[in-house]
Each structure stands twice: as C-alpha cells, then as structure tokens.
N, C-alpha and C positions, 0 to 999 in steps of 0.2 A: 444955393449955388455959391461958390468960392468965388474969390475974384482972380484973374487972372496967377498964372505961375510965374513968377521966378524961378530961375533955375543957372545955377553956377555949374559951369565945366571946367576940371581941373586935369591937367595932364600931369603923366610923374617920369620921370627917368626911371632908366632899369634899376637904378640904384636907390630906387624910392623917393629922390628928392625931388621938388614941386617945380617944374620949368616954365607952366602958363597957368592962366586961368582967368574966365569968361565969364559974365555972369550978364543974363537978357532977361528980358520980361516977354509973356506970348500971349497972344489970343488965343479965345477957344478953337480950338480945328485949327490952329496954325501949323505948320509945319515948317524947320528950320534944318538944315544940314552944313555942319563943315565941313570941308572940301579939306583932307588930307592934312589936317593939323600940326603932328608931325613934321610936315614936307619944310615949312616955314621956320621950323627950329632945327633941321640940320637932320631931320632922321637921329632914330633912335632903336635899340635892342633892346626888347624884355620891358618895353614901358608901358604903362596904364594907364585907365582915367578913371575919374572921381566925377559920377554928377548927382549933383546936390539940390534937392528942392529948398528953394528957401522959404520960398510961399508960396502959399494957394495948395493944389492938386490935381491929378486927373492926367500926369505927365508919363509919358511912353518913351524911353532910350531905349536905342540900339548902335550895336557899333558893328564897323566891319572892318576884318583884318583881311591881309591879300599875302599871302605867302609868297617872299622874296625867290625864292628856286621857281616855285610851280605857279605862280601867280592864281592860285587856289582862292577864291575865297573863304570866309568862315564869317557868320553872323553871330554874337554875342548881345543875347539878351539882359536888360537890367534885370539887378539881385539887388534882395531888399538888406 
C-alpha cells in the first residue's frame, strides 16, 4: 500500500494561462470538494483544470460544470 496522495489542482483561464493552484495531501477514504473555485477569481469563459497527482495513488476527480442559461448540470470525469 502507498502512502497517502498528494494531489495539486490547477485552474487555467480560457486563454490557457494558469490563474491558481492547490496542492493537499489526503487520507485514505477521504473526501475533499471545492466549492466553486472559479466564483473566487472573478468567473471565468472556456477555463479548465489540471489535477495532478504528485504522490502516492488511488485518487478519484470529478468536476461539475452548471450551464450559465440553463443551470444544467454536466459531470466531467478524470482523463488519464
């Protein structure tokens, strides 16, 4: 068994430039969410994220977008 994960969250502007970025350590079974990340830096169109294991493994992302007209959700699974 690994030891704990690290794990760096990076946000990007529409423009691909890097506007934050997080980086925690977890327990096993822990469970962590940020609360609207974006909201903090002013909103943004067309931006991303980048999450990065830096160590260990065993780690589960998911992201949720909310469609600005239809207040839609959409789930966005991590891609290797």
């Amino acid at each position: 068994m690994t030891g704990a994960p690290s794990v760096t969250l990076t946000l990007f502007g529409g423009k691909g430039n890097q506007v934050w970025s997080d980086t925690r350590s977890y327990q096993p079974g822990e469970f962590f969410q940020y609360q609207q990340p974006y909201s903090a830096l002013g909103g943004t169109a067309n931006g991303y994220a980048r999450v990065t294991v830096v160590t260990g493994s065993g780690v589960l992302a998911t992201a949720s977008v909310l469609d600005q007209r239809t207040n839609d959700p959409t789930t966005i699974v991590m891609q290797r």
